[in-house]
C-alpha positions as CSV (number, residue, x, y, z in Angstrom):
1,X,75.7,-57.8,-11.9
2,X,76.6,-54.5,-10.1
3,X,74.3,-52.8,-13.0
4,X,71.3,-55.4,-12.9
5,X,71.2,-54.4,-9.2
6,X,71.7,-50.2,-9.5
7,X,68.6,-50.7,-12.3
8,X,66.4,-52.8,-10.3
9,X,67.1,-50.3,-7.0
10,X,66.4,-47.3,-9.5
11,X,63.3,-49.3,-11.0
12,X,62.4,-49.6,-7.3
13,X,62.5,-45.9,-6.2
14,X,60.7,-44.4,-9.1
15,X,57.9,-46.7,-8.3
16,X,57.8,-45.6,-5.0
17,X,57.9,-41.9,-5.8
18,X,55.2,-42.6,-8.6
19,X,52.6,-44.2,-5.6
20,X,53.5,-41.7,-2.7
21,X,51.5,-38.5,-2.5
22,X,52.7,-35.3,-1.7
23,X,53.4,-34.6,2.0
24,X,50.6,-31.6,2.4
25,X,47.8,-34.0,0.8
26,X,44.9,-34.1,2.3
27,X,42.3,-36.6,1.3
28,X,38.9,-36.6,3.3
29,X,36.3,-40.0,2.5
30,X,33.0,-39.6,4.1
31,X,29.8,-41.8,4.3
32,X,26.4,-40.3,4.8
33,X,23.1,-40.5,4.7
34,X,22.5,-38.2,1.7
35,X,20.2,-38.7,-1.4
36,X,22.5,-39.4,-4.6
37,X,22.9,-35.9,-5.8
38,X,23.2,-33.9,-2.9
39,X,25.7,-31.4,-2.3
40,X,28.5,-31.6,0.8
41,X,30.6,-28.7,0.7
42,X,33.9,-27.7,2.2
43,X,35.5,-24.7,3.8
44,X,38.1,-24.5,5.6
45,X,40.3,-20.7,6.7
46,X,43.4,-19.2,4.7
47,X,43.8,-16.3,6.9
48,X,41.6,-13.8,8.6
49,X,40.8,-12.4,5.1
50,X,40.2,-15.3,3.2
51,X,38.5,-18.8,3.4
52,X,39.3,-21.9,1.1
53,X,36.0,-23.4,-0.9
54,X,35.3,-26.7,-2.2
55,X,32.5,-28.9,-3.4
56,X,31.4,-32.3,-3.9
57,X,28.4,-34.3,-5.1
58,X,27.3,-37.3,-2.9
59,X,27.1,-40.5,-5.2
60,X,25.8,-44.3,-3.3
61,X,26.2,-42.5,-0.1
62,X,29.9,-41.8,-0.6
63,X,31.5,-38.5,-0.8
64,X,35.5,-37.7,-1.1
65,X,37.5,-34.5,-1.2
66,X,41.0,-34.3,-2.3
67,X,43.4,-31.2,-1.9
68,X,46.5,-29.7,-0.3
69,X,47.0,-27.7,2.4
70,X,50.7,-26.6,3.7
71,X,49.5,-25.7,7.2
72,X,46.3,-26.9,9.2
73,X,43.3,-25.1,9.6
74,X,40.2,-24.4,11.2
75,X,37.1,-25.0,8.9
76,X,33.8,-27.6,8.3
77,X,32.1,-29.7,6.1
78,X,28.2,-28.8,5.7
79,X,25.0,-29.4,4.2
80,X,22.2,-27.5,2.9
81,X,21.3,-24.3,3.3
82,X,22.9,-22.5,6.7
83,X,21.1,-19.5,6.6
84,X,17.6,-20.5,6.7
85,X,18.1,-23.2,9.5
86,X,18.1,-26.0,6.8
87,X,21.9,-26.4,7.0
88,X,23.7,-28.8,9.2
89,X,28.1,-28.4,9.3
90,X,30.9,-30.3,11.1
91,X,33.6,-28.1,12.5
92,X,36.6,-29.9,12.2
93,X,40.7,-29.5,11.4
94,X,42.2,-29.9,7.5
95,X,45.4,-31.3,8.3
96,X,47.3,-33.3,5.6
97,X,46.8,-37.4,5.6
98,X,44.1,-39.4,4.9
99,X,40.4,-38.5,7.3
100,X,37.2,-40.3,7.4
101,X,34.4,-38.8,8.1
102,X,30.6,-40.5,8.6
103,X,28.1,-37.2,8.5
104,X,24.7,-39.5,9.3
105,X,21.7,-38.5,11.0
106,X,19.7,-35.2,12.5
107,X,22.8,-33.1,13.6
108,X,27.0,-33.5,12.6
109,X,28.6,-31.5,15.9
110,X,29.9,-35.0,16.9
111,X,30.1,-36.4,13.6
112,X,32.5,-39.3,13.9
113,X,36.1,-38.7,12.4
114,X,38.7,-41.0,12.1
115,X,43.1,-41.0,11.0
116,X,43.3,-37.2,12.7
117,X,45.2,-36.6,16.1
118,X,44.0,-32.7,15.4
119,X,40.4,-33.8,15.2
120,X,41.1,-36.2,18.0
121,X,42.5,-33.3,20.1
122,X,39.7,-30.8,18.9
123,X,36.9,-33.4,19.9
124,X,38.4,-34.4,23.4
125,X,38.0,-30.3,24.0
126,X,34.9,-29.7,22.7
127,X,33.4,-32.8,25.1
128,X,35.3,-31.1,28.1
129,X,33.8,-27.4,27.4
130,X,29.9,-29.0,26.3
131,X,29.3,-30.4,29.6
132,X,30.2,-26.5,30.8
133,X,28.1,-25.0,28.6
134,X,25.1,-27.4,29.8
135,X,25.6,-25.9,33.4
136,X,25.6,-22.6,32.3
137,X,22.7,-23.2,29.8
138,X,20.5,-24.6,33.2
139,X,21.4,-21.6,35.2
140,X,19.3,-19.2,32.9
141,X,16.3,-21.5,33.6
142,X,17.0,-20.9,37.2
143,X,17.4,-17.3,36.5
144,X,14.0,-17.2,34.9
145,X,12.7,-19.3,37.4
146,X,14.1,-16.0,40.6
147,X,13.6,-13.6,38.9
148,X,12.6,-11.3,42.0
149,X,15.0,-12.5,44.5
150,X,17.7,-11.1,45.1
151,X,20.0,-13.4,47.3
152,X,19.2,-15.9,44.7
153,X,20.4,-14.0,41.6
154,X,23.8,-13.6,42.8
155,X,24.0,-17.1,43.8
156,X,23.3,-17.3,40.1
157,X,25.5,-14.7,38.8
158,X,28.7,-16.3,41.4
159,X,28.2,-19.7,39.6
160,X,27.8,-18.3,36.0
161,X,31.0,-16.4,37.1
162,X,32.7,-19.9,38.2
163,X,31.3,-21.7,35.2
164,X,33.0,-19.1,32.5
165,X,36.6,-19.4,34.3
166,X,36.3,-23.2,33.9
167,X,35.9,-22.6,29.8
168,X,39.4,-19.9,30.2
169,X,40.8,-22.4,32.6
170,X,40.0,-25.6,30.3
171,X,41.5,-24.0,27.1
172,X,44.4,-22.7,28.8
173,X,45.5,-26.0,30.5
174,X,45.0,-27.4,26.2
175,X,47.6,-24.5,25.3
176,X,50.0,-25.1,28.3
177,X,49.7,-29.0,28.0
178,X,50.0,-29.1,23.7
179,X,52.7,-27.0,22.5
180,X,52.8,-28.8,19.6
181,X,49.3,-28.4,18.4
182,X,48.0,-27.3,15.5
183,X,44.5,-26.6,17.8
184,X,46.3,-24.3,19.6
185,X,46.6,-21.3,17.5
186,X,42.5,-22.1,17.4
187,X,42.1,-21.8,20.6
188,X,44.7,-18.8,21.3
189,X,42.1,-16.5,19.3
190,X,39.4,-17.1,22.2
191,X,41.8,-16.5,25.0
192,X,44.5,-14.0,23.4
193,X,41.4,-11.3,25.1
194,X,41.3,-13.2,28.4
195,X,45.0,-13.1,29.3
196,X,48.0,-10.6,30.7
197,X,50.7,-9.7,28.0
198,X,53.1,-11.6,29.8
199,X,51.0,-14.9,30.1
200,X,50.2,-14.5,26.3
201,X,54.1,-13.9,26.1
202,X,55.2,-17.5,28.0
203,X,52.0,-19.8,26.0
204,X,53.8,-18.9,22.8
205,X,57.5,-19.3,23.9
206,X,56.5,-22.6,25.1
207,X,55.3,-23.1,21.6
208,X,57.4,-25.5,19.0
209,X,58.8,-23.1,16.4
210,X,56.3,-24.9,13.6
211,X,53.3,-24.1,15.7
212,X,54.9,-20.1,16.7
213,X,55.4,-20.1,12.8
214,X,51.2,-20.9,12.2
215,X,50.4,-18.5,15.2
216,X,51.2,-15.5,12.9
217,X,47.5,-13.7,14.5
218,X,48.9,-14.5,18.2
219,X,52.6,-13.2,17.5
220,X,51.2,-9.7,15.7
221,X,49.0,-9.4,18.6
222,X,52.3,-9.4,21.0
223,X,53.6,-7.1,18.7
224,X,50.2,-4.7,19.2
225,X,50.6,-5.0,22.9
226,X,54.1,-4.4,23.3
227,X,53.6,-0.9,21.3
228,X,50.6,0.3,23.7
229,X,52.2,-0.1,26.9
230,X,51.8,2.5,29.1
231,X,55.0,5.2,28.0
232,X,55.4,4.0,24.2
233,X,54.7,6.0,21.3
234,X,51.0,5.9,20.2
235,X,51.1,3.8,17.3
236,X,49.4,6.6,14.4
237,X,45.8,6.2,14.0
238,X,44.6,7.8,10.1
239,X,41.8,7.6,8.3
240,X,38.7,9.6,6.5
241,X,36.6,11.4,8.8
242,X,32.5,11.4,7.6
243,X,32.8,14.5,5.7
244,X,35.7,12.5,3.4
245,X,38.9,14.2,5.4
246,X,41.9,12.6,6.5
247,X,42.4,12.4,10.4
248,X,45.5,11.4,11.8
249,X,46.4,10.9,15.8
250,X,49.7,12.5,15.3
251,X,47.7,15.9,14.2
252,X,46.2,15.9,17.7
253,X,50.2,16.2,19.1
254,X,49.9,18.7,22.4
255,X,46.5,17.4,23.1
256,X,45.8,15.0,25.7
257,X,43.6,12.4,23.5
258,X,40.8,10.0,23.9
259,X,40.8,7.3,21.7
260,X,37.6,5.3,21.9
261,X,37.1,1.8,19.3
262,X,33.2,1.8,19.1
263,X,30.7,0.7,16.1
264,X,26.5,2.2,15.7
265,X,25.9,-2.0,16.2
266,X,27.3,-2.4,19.3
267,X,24.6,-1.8,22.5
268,X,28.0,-1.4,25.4
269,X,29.2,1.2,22.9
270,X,26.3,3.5,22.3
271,X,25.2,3.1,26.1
272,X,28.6,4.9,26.9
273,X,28.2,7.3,24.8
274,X,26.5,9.5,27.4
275,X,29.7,9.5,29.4
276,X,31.9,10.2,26.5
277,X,30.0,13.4,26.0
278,X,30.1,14.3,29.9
279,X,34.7,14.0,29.9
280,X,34.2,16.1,26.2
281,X,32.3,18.5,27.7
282,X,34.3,18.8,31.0
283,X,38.0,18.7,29.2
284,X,37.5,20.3,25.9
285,X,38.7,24.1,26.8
286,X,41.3,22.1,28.6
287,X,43.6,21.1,25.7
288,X,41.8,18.0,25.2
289,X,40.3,16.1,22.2
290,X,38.3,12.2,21.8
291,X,38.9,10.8,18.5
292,X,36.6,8.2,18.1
293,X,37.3,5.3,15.8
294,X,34.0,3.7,13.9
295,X,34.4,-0.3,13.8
296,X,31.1,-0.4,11.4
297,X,30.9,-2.6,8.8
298,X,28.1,0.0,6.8
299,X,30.0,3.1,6.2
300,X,26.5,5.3,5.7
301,X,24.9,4.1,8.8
302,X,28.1,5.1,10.6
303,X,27.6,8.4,8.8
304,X,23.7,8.8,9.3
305,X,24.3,8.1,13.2
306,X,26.9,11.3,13.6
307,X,24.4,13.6,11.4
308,X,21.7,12.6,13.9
309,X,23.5,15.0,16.3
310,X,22.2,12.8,19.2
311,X,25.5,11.6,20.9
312,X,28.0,14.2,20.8
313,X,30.0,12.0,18.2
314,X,29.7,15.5,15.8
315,X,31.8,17.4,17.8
316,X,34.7,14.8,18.4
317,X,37.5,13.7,15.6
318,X,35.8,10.4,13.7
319,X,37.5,8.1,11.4
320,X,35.7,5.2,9.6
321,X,38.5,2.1,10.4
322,X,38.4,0.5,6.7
323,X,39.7,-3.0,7.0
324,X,40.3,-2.7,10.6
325,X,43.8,-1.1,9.9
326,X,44.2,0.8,13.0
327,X,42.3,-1.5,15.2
328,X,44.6,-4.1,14.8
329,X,47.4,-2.1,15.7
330,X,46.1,-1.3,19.2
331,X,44.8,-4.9,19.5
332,X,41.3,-4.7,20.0
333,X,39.6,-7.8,21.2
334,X,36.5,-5.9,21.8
335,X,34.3,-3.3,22.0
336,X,34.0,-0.5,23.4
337,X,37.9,0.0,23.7
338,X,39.1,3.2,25.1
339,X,43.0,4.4,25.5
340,X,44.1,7.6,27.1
341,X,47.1,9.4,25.2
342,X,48.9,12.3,27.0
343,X,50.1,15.5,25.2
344,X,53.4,14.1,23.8
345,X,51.6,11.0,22.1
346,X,52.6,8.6,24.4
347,X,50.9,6.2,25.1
348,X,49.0,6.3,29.2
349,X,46.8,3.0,29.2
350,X,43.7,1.3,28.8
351,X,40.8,2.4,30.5
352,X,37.3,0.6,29.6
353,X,35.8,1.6,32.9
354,X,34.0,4.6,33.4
355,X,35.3,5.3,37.0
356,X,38.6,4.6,36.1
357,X,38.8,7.0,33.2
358,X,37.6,9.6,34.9
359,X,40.1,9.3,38.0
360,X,42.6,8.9,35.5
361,X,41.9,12.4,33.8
362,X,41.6,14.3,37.1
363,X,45.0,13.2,37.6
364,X,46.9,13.9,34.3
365,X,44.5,17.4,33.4
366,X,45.5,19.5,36.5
C-alpha cells in the first residue's frame, strides 16, 4: 500500500513539474486591430549596450510572444515603421508571468495591459507626470502669445520652473514610496542628474537587495561620484588625441587642469567655447592646461571641427571618449561638464558655471 501511494505522489509531482513553466517565463497575448500579416515587434533593454529583439506575425487579430527574461526591463511593443512617422510603440515593463496586451486604435501610449503590477505601477506614473506635461505644454502657447512683455515672461518662466520640480518631485516620492520596484531603477536614470550624492546614497539603501542588485547603472554611478569628490585622486582620463596620440590626465601631473566633457553636436557646449579660450589664454604661461574630452558620436566631424582653428580646441589636449570610457568614470549626466583638477591630480570640483570657474581659478592660480 505504502508503494501504491509513494508511486502515485511521484506520478503526481512529475506531472506537475511537466505543466509548470519556468519561473523567468514571460508570455505576452495581445489583441489588435491589425491586418492578418502584419508585423508587431518586441524590444525590450539588456544593458546600456545592448537591447533584446523579437518578432511576431499577427494572425485573426491575435498576436503572442513567449520568452525569458531573469530580470525586468524597460522596453515596447511597436508597429510599423518608427522612423518615418508611420510607427506607433507601447512602452511597457518585460517582467516574467503571463501579460495581456490590447494594441487597438490610432495611438498605443495607453494601450491597455493586464496581469503586471510593473505595468500597473509604470501606468499609474505616467498618468500623474502627463497631466504635468499638459501644463507645461500650455505655457509655451502663452509664451508665444507675450512675447514682448516682460513681467509676463517670468510669470511664465516661475511656473515652468514649478511645473518641472513637480515631474523631480513626482518620481522621487515613486522611488522613496517603492523600494521594491522593478520601475525604480527606470526611473533612477532620469533623476540620478537631479539629486545630491547623499540623497542618491539613502534612495538606494532604502532599496530591497533584489532591486540594489538590478540597479547596477545607479550603484556605478555612486561609485563615479564618490571618486570625484573634492580632494580624491582624479580618476585617469586616456585616450587618442585627433592626430592618433595617446593623452593621458596623469601626463598633465604639476599642472593645474581643466577638464571639460563637450561634443561638436551639442549648442551649450560650443556657445562656451568662447570662454574656454578666454581662462586658456589668461592661465596658460601659468602652469596650466584644458584637456578637453570629445563626447561625439562621428569621430571625423570631431576632427574636422579642431582643424577649423575657430575655437581654440587646437591648442588644448583633446581626446575622442570611444565608448564613453572615461565619461562614465566622472559620471557625466550631461553636457557641457567641466572639473577643475589642481597640480597634484586631485580632484577640486565641479564647476559648469562660468562665474564660478573663474572665481575658482583666481583663487587656486595666485
Amino acid at each position: 500500500m505504502k508503494k501504491l501511494l509513494w508511486a502515485a505522489l511521484g506520478l503526481t509531482a512529475l506531472i506537475s513539474a511537466c505543466n509548470s513553466k519556468p519561473s523567468n517565463e514571460y508570455i505576452i497575448n495581445g489583441t489588435t486591430d491589425l491586418a492578418d500579416g502584419e508585423i508587431i515587434r518586441l524590444s525590450y533593454e539588456v544593458n546600456n549596450d545592448s537591447t533584446f529583439q523579437d518578432s511576431c506575425v499577427v494572425a485573426q487579430g491575435k498576436f503572442s510572444f513567449k520568452g525569458t527574461i531573469d530580470t525586468p526591463a524597460m522596453g515596447w511593443l511597436s508597429t510599423g515603421n518608427q522612423n518615418d512617422g508611420t510607427g506607433k510603440y507601447r512602452m511597457m515593463m518585460f517582467e516574467p508571468g503571463t501579460i495581456t496586451v490590447d494594441l487597438t486604435g490610432e495611438k498605443y501610449n495607453d494601450a491597455r495591459i493586464e496581469g503586471s503590477l510593473l505595468n500597473a505601477q509604470r501606468d499609474s506614473l505616467v498618468k500623474i507626470q502627463d497631466a504635468v506635461y499638459e501644463q507645461i505644454n500650455g505655457l509655451s502657447e502663452k509664451s508665444r502669445g507675450a512675447e514682448n512683455d516682460t513681467a509676463a515672461q517670468a510669470a511664465i518662466r516661475k511656473q515652468y520652473d514649478e511645473l518641472v520640480g513637480q515631474i523631480t518631485k513626482n518620481n522621487l516620492d515613486f522611488v522613496k514610496s517603492h523600494p521594491e520596484s522593478y520601475y525604480t531603477p527606470v526611473i533612477m536614470r532620469q533623476l540620478r542628474s537631479e539629486l545630491s550624492l547623499e540623497e542618491i546614497k539613502e534612495i538606494y539603501a532604502s532599496m530591497t537587495p533584489e532591486i540594489q542588485a538590478a540597479d547596477k547603472a545607479t550603484a556605478d554611478y555612486l561609485a563615479a561620484m564618490e571618486a570625484i569628490q573634492p580632494g580624491k585622486p582624479a580618476p585617469e582620463i586616456s585616450g587618442l588625441n585627433e592626430k592618433g596620440e595617446t593623452v593621458k590626465l596623469s601626463d598633465l601631473k604639476g599642472k593645474v587642469v581643466l577638464l571639460d566633457f563637450w561634443a561638436t553636436w551639442c549648442g551649450p557646449c560650443r556657445a562656451s567655447l568662447p570662454h574656454v579660450k578666454e581662462v586658456y589664454d589668461k592661465y596658460k604661461d601659468k602652469n596650466f592646461a584644458i584637456l578637453a574630452v570629445s563626447l561625439d558620436r562621428d569621430k571625423d566631424a570631431w576632427k574636422e571641427f579642431i582643424e577649423t582653428k575657430s575655437s581654440g580646441l587646437e591648442l588644448y589636449y583633446n581626446i575622442f571618449d570611444e565608448g564613453g570610457k572615461n565619461s562614465d568614470k566622472y559620471a557625466i549626466m550631461y553636457i557641457p561638464s567641466k572639473f577643475l583638477i589642481d597640480a597634484e591630480g586631485n580632484m577640486v570640483g565641479r564647476f559648469d558655471d562660468a562665474e564660478e570657474l573663474d572665481a575658482k581659478l583666481v583663487e587656486i592660480m595666485k
